[in-house]
C-alpha positions as CSV (number, residue, x, y, z in Angstrom):
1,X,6.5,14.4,1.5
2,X,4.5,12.3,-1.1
3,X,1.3,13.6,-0.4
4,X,-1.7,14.4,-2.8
5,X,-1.3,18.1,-1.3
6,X,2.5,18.1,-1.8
7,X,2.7,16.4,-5.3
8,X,0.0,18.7,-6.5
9,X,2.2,22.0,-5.8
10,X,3.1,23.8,-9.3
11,X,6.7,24.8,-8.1
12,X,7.6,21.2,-6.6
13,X,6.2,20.0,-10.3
14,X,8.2,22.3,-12.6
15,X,11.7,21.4,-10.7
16,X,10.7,17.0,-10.8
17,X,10.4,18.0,-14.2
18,X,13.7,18.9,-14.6
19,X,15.2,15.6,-12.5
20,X,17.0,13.3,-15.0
21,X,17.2,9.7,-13.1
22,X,20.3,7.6,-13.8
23,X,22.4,4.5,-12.7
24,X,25.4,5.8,-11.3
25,X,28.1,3.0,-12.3
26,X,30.3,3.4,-9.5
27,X,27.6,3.1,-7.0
28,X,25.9,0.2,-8.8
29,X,29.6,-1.9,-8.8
30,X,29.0,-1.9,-4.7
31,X,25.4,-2.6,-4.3
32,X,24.3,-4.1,-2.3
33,X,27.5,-3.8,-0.1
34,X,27.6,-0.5,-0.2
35,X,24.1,2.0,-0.5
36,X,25.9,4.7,-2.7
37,X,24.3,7.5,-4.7
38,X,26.1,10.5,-7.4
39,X,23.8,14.1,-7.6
40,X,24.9,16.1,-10.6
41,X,23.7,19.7,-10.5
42,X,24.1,21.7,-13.7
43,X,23.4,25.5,-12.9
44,X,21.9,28.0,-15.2
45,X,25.3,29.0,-16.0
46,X,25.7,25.6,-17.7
47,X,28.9,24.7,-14.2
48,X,28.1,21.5,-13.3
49,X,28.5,20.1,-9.5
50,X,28.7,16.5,-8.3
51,X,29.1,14.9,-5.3
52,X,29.2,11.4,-4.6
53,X,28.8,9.0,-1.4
54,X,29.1,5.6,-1.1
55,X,27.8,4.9,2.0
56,X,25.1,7.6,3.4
57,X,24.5,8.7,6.9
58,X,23.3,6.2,8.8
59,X,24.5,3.0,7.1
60,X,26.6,0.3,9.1
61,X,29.8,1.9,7.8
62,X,28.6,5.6,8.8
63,X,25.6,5.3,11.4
64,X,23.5,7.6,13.3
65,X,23.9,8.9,16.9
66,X,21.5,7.9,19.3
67,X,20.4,11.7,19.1
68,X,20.2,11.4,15.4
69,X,17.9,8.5,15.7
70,X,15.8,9.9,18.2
71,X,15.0,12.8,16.2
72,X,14.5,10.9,13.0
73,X,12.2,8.3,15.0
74,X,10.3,11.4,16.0
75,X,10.0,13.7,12.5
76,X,8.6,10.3,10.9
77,X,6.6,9.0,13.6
78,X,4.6,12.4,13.8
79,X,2.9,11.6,11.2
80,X,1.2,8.8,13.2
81,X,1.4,9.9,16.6
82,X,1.7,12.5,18.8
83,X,5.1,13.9,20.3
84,X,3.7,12.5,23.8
85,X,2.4,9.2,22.6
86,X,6.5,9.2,20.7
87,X,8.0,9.6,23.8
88,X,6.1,6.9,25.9
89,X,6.8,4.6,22.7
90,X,10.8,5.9,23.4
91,X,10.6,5.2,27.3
92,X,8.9,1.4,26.4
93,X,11.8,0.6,24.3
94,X,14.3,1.6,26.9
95,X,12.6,-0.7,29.2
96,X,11.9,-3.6,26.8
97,X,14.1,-6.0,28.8
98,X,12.2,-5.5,32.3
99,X,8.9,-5.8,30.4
100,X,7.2,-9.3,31.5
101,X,4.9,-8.6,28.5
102,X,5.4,-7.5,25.2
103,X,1.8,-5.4,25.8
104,X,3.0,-2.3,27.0
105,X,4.8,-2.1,23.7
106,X,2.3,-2.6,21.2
107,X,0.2,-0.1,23.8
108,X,2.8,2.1,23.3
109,X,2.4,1.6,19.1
110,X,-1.0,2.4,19.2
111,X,-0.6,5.6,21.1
């Protein structure tokens, strides 16, 4: 998502430049118990929208689903390995506690 290729693109350019940062104060009075963030979207029509979280998707208090994870380990890892080499690191990791060896792991990791 941070790419050369993808920072360079006009259109993703022209709408950062209209992102206003800011400390949220009801999310900052949590930290670091809680991992909360505020968006507030004003539309051309000058209606603002907010909505607020304290704790996101796949925090403690809200986690993922084993499905959830799976996919997510497997958008992110694509960027180092391939979807076969993923899956025989998935397949390791359900068998970590009959591995004799750590090896087959770190194999795994390497693809």
């Amino acid at each position: 998502m941070f790419s050369d290729r993808a920072l360079g693109r006009p259109e993703l350019r022209e709408v950062a430049s209209r992102v206003t940062l800011f400390v949220d104060e009801e999310a900052e009075a949590v930290y670091p118990n809680k991992l909360g963030a505020r968006v507030e979207l004003k539309l051309r029509g000058g209606e603002m929208r907010t909505a607020a979280a304290l704790d996101a998707h796949g925090t403690p208090t809200d986690p993922c689903s084993d499905v959830e994870r799976r996919e997510r380990f497997l958008k992110l890892g694509s960027a180092a390995l391939s979807y076969a080499a993923l899956n025989t690191v998935l397949e390791t990791i359900n068998g970590l506690d009959a591995l004799a060896s750590i090896r087959p792991f770190s194999d795994a990791l390497r693809g």
